[in-house]
C-alpha positions as CSV (number, residue, x, y, z in Angstrom):
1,X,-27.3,-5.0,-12.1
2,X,-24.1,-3.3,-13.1
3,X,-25.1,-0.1,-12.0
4,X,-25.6,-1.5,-8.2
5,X,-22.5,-3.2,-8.2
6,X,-20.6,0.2,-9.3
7,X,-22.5,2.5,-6.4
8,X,-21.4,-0.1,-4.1
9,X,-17.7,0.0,-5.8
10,X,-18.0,3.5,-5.4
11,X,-19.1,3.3,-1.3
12,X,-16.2,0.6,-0.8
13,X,-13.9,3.2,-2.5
14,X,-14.9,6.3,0.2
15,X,-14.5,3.8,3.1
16,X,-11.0,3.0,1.9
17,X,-9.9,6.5,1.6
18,X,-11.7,7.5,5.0
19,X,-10.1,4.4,6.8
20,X,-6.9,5.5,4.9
21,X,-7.3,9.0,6.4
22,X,-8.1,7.9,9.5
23,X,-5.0,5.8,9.9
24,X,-2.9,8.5,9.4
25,X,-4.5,10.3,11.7
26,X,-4.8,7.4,14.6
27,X,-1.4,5.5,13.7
28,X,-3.6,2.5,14.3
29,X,-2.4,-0.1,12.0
30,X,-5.8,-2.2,11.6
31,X,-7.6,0.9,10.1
32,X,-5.0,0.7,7.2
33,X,-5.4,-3.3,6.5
34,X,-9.4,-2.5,6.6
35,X,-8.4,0.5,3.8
36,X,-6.8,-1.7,2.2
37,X,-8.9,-4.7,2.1
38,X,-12.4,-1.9,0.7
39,X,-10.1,-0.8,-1.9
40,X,-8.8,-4.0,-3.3
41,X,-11.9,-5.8,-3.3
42,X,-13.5,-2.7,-4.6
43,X,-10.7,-2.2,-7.6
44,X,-11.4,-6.3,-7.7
45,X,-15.2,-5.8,-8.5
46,X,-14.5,-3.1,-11.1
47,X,-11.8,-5.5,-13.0
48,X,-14.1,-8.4,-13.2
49,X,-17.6,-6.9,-13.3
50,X,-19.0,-9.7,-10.8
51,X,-20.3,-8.4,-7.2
52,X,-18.7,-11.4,-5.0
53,X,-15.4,-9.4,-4.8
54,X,-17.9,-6.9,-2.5
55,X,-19.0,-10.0,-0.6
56,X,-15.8,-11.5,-0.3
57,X,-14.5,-8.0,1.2
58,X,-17.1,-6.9,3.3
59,X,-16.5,-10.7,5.2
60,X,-12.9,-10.3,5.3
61,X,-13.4,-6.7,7.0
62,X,-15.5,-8.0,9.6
63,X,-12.9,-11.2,10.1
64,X,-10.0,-8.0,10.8
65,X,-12.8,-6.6,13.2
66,X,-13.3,-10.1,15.3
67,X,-9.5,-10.2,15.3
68,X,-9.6,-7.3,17.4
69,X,-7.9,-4.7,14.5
70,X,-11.0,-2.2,15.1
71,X,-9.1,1.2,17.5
72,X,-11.6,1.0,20.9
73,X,-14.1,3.5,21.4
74,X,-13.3,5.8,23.9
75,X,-16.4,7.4,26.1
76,X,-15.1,10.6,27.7
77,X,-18.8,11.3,29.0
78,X,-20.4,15.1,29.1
79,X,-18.1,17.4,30.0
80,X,-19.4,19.7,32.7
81,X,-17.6,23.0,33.1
C-alpha cells in the first residue's frame, strides 16, 4: 500500500510544480494556492505515511476550483489565414 500512496505523492508533487510554473507564467493567483495546497498535502502524506492527506488535498483543490480560483479557458477558435 505504501508504494501507491508514494506514486500518488510523487503525481501531487509534478502538479505542484506545474501549477507553480504556471502561476508565474499566468500571474493568476489561484494556480499558486492550488500549488500550494498538492504540495503540502503531498509533503503531509510523506511525513505521516497515511493516504488521507491525498484525500484531504485533492477535496480542498476542487473546493479552490468551485470558488472560482481556476484562470478561464479561453477558445480562440481555428485560425484561418
Amino acid at each position: 500500500m505504501e508504494i501507491v500512496i508514494y506514486i500518488f505523492v510523487a503525481l501531487f508533487l509534478v502538479l505542484a510544480v506545474v501549477l507553480v510554473f504556471a502561476y508565474k507564467r499566468t500571474g493568476h493567483h489561484g494556480l499558486l494556492l492550488m500549488g500550494f495546497s498538492y504540495g503540502a498535502t503531498a509533503a503531509l502524506a510523506i511525513v505521516l505515511g497515511h493516504w488521507w492527506p491525498l484525500a484531504a488535498g485533492f477535496v480542498l483543490v476542487w473546493l479552490l476550483r468551485l470558488l472560482g480560483l481556476e484562470p478561464e479557458m479561453r477558445d480562440d477558435g481555428p485560425q484561418d489565414g
